[in-house]
C-alpha positions as CSV (number, residue, x, y, z in Angstrom):
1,X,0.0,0.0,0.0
2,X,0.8,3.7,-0.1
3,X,1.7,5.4,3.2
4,X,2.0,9.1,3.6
5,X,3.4,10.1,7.0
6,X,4.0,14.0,7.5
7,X,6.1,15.2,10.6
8,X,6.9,18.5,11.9
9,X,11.0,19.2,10.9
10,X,12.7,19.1,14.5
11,X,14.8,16.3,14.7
12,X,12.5,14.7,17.9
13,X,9.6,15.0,15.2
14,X,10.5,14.3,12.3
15,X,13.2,11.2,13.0
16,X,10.4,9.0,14.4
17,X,8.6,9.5,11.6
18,X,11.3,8.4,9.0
19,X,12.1,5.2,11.5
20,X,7.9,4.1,10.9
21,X,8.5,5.2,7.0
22,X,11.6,2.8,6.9
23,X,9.3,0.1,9.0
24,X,6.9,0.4,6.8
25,X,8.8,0.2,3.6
26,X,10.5,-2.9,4.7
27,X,7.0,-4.7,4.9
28,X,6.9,-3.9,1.2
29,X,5.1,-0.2,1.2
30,X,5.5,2.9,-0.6
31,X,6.2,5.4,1.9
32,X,6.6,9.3,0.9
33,X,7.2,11.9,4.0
34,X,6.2,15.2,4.1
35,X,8.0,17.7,6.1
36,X,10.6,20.5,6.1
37,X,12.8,20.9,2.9
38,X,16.0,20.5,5.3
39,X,15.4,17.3,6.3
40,X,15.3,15.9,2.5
41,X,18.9,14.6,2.9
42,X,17.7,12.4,5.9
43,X,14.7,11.3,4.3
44,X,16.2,10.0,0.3
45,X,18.8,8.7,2.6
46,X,16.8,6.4,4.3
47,X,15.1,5.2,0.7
48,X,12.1,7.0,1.4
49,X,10.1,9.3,-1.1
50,X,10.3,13.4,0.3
51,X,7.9,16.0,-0.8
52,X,8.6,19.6,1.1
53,X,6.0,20.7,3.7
54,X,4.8,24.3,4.1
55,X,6.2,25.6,7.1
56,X,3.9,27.5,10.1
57,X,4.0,28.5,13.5
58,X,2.5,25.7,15.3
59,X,4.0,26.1,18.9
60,X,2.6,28.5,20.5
61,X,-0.5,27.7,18.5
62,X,-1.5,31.0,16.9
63,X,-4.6,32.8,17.4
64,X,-7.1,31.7,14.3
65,X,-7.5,35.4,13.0
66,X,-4.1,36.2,12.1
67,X,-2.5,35.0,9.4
68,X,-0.6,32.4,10.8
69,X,-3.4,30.7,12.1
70,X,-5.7,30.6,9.1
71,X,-2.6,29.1,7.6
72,X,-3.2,25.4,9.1
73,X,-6.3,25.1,6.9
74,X,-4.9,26.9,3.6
75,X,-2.1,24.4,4.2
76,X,-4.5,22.0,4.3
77,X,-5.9,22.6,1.2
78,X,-3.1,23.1,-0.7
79,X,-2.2,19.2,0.5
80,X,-4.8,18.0,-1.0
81,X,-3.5,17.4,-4.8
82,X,-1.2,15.8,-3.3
83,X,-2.9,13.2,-1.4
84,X,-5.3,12.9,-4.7
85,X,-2.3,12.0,-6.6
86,X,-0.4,9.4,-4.2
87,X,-3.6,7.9,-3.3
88,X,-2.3,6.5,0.3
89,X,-4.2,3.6,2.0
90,X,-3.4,5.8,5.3
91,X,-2.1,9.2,6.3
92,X,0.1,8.9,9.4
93,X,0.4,12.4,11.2
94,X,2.8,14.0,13.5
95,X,0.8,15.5,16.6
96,X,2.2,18.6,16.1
97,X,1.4,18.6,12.4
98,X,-2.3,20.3,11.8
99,X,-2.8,20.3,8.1
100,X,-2.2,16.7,7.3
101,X,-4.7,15.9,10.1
102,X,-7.5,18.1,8.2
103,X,-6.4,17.1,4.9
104,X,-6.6,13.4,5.4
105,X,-9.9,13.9,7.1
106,X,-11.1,16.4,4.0
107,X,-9.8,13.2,1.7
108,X,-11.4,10.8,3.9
109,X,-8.2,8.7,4.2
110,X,-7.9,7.1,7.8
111,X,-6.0,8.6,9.9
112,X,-3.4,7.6,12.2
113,X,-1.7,9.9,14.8
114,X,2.3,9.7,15.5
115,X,3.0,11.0,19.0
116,X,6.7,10.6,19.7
117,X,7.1,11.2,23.6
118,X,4.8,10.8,26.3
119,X,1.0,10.5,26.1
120,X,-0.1,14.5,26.4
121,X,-3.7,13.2,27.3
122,X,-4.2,13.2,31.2
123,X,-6.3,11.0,32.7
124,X,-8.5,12.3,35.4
125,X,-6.8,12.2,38.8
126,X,-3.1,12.5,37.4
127,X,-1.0,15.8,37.3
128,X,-1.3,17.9,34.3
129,X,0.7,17.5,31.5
130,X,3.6,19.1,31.2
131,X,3.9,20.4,35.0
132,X,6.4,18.2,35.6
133,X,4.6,16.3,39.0
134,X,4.8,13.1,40.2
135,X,1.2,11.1,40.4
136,X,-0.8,10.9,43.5
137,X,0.1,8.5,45.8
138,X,-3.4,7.9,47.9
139,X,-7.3,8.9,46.6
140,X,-7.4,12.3,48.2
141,X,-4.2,13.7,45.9
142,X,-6.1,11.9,42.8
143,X,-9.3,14.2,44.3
144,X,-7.2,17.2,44.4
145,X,-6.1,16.7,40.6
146,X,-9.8,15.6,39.2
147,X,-11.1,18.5,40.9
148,X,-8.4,20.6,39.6
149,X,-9.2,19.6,36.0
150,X,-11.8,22.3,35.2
151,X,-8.1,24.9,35.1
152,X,-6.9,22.9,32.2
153,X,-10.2,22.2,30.6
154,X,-10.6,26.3,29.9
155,X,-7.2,25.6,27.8
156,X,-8.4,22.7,26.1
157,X,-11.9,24.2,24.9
158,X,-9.8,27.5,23.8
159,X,-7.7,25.0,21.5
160,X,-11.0,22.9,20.6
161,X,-13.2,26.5,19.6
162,X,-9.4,27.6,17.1
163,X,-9.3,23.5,15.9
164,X,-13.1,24.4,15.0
165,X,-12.3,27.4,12.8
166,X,-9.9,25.4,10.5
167,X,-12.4,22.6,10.2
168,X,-15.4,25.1,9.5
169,X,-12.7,26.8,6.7
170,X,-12.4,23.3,5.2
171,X,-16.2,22.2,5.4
172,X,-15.5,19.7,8.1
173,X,-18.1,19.3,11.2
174,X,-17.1,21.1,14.4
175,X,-15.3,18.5,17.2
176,X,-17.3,18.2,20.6
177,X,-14.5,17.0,22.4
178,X,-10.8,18.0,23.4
179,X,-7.6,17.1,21.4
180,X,-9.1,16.8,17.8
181,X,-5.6,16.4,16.1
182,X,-5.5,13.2,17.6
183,X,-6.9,10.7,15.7
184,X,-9.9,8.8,17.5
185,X,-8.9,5.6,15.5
186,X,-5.3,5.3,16.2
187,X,-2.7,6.9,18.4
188,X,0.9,5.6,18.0
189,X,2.8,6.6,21.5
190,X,6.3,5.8,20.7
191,X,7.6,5.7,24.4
192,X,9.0,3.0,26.6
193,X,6.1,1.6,28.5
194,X,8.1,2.0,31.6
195,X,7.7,6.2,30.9
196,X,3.8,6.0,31.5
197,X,1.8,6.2,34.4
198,X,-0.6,3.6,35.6
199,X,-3.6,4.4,34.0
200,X,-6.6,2.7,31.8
201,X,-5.6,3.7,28.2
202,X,-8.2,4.0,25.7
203,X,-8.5,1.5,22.9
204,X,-6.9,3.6,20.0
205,X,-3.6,4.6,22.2
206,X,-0.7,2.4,21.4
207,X,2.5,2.6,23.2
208,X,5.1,0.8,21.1
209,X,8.3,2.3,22.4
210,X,10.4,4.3,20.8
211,X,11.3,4.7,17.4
212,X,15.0,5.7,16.4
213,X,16.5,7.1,13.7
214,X,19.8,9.1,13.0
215,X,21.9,11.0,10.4
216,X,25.2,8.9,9.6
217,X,28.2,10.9,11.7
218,X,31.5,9.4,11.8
219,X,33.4,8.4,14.9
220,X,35.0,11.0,17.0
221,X,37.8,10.7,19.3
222,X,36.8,10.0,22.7
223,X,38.8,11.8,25.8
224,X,42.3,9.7,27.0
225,X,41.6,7.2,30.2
226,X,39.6,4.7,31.3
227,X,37.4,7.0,33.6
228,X,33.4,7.0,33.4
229,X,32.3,8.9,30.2
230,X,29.7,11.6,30.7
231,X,27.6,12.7,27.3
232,X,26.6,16.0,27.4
233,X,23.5,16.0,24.6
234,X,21.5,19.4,25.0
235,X,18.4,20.0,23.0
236,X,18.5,21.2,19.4
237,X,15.8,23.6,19.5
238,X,16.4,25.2,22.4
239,X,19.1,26.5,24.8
240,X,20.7,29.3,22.1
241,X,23.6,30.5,24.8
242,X,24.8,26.4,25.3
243,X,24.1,27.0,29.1
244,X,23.9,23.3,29.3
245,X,27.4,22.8,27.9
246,X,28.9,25.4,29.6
247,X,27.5,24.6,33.0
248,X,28.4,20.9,32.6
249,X,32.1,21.4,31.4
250,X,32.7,23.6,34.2
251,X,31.3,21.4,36.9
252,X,32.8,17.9,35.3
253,X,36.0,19.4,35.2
254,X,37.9,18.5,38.2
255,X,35.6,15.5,38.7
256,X,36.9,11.8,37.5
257,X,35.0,11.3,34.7
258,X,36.0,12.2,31.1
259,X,33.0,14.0,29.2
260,X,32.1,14.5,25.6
261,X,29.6,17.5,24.7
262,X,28.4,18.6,21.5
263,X,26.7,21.8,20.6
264,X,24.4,19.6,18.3
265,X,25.4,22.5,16.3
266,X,24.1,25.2,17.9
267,X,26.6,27.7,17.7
268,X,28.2,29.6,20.3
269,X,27.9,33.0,20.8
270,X,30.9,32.9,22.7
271,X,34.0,30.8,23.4
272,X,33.6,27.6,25.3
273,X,36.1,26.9,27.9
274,X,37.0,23.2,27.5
275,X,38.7,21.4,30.4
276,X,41.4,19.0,29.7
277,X,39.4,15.9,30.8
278,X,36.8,16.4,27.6
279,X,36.0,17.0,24.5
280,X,33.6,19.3,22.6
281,X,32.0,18.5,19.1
282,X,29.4,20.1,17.2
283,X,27.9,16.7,15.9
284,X,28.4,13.5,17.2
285,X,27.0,10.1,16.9
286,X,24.4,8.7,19.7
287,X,25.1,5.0,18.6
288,X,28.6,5.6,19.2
289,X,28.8,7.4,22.4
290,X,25.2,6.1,24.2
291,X,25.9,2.6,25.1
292,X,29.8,3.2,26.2
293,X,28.6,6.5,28.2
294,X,27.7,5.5,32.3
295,X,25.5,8.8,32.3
296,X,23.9,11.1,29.6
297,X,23.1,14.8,30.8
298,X,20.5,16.3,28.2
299,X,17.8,19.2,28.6
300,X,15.0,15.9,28.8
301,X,14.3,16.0,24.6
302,X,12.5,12.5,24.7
303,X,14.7,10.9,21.4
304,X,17.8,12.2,23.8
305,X,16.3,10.1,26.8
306,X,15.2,7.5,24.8
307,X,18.0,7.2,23.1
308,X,20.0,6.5,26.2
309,X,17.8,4.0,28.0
310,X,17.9,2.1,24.8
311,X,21.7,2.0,25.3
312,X,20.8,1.2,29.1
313,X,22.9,4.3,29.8
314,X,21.0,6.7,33.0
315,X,20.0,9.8,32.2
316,X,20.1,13.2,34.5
317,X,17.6,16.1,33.0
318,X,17.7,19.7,33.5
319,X,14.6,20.7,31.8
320,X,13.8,24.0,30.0
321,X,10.2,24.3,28.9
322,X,7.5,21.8,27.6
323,X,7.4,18.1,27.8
324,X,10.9,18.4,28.9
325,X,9.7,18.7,32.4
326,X,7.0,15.9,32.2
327,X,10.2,13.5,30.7
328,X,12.2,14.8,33.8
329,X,9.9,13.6,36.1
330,X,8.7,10.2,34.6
331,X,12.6,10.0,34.9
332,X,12.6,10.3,38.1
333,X,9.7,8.3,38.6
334,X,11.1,5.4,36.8
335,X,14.1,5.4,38.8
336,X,16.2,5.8,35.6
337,X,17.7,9.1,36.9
338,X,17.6,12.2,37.7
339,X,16.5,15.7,37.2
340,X,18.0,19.2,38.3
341,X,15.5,22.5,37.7
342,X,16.6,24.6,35.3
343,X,16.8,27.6,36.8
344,X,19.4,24.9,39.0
345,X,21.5,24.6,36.7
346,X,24.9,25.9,37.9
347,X,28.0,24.1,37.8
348,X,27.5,23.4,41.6
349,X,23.9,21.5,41.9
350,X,24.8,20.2,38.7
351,X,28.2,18.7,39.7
352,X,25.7,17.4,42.9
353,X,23.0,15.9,41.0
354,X,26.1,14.0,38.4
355,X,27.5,12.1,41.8
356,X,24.6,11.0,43.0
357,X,23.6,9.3,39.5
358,X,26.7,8.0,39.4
359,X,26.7,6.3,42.3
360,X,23.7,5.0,42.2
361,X,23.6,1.4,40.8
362,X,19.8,1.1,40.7
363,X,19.6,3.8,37.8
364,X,22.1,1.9,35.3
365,X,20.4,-1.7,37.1
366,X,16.6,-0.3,36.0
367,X,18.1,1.5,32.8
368,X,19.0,-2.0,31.5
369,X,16.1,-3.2,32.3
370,X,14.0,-0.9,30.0
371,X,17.2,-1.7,27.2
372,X,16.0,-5.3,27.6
373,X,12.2,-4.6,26.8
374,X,13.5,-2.4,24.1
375,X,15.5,-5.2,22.6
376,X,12.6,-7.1,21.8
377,X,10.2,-4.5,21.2
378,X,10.6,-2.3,18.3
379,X,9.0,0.6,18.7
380,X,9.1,1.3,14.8
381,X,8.1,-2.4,14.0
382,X,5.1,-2.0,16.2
383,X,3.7,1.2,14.8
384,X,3.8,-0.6,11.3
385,X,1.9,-3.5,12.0
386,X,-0.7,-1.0,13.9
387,X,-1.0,0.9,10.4
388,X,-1.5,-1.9,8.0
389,X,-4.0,-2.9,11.0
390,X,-6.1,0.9,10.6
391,X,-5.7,0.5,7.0
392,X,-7.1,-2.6,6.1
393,X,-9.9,-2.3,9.0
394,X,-10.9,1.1,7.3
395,X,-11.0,-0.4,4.1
């Protein structure tokens, strides 16, 4: 069959969605992805078909009447040739990714949803999303959160009443209920089971585990010794002064470790002092430096963190904004690591927060243990099966 899958162009969106695309096209599909022109390279690389995706402001959503957020349904529309021509079995959409949602819907293709990090959707009685909490331990803190919910819920039907405006623009029937770019018939979680709260999932959500993907990078040379390695693997989208760098380099540097950070080419506005026991790169490759590393120190991007508990490598978070803080503290909760406040970060805490992860056997012991369930649980593989499964159930 013919699979279009479109993904937003950041690295943590848009590499999931070429690891299902290569999935797919090894069970004998035609797969073509649609996203940002820049990522073209990684997509024909992988033996996947590319077709460049208008680019919008998605996060913060804009407000419907400006230009920007009319621009989800014209976007929309201007898909649709496309998806007349290719003719796809199924449309598989990023979550961050509007138009392909409404444009598969206008087609009436089925639709499958590609979420790659934690579930956003809270169940009632567990912390908001995004706040970075740990879940209620006893029925009155569940209480407090359900009765809490309404806070949220204003959000929610703010999104739900601007989601309505693009549908009305393309003909399409107003939603009654929250998260409308989610698809109601299939919701690929690409996640480590291990991530996710306790909860009662509904039938369409499917956590498969991750799915990994990266850009070819050649070996780099790794710091003299034998002492633990430290990865230093910030966030490409965010952090524009390399805080995270800078911060770790200066508190790693008289400890006995040897680190390797990279700018994930981010580049600095200023020198970086590097100390003798490390390195610094601007690109590096997590298949080489992940499963040899005893800790990874990121900014909580989840293909960073999943990337390293597949290696079974523990993982210590500073988080900046987002998810970022909801992956610190399922983290945490999963006993995989740790995480340190941003506003935290100084070479101090930080220096703090690296011995105690270190020293900790249990986080490498239950970091394994998710590298084990990883091993035999393809995350990419999964989500695959799960489409052919929509597609030839919608047929």
């Amino acid at each position: 069959m013919r699979v279009l899958v479109a993904a937003f162009g950041d690295p943590g969106h848009v590499f999931p969605a070429i690891s299902l695309g290569r999935a797919l096209a090894r069970r004998g599909h035609e797969v073509t992805i649609e996203t940002w022109e820049e990522r073209r390279a990684a997509v024909e690389g992988a033996g996947l078909g590319f077709t460049a995706a208008e680019e919008y402001q998605t996060f913060p959503p804009p407000e419907p009447d400006t230009d920007d957020g009319r621009h989800a349904a014209d976007a929309a529309r201007a898909l649709l040739p496309l998806i007349e021509r290719l003719d796809p079995a199924v449309v598989v959409s990023d979550i961050l990714t509007a138009a392909p949602t409404l444009a598969a819907e206008a087609a009436g293709v089925p639709l499958a949803t590609l979420i790659p990090h934690i579930y956003p959707v809270v169940e009632p009685g567990l912390p908001f999303f995004a706040v970075g909490l740990r879940a209620p331990r006893t029925p009155v803190g569940r209480a407090v959160w359900k009765a809490g919910q309404r806070a949220p819920d204003v959000g929610l039907e703010h999104g739900r009443r601007d989601l309505n405006d693009q549908r009305e623009r393309l003909g399409l029937p107003p939603l009654d209920y929250f998260h409308g770019g989610i698809s109601p018939d299939l919701a690929l979680v690409a996640t480590y089971p291990q991530l996710e709260y306790p909860r009662a999932w509904p039938a369409a959500v499917q956590v498969t585990g991750p799915m990994a993907f990266e850009v070819p990078h050649p070996d780099i040379e790794l710091p003299a010794g034998a002492a633990p390695l430290v990865l230093v693997a910030p966030s490409t989208a965010h952090d524009s002064e390399n805080q995270l760098v800078r911060t770790a380099l200066a508190a790693l540097a008289e400890e006995p470790v040897r680190v390797v950070a990279t700018t994930n080419r981010m580049r600095p506005q200023s020198p970086i002092e590097v100390p003798g026991n490390a390195v610094l790169v601007d690109w590096l490759s997590y298949s080489q430096l992940m499963p040899i590393a005893a800790l990874v120190i990121s900014h909580g991007g989840h293909g960073t963190v999943a990337r390293a508990l597949g290696a079974g490598t523990p993982v210590l978070i500073s988080p900046i904004t987002g998810d970022m803080g909801e992956t610190a503290m399922r983290v945490s909760w999963a006993g995989v690591g740790r995480s340190l406040p941003w506003r935290l970060c100084r070479p101090g805490p930080l220096r703090w927060a690296t011995r105690r992860v270190l020293a900790d056997p249990r986080c490498a012991a239950r970091a394994r243990q998710i590298a084990a369930w990883g091993a035999t649980h393809d995350g990419a593989d999964r989500g695959a099966e799960l489409v052919e499964e929509l597609a030839l159930r919608k047929r």
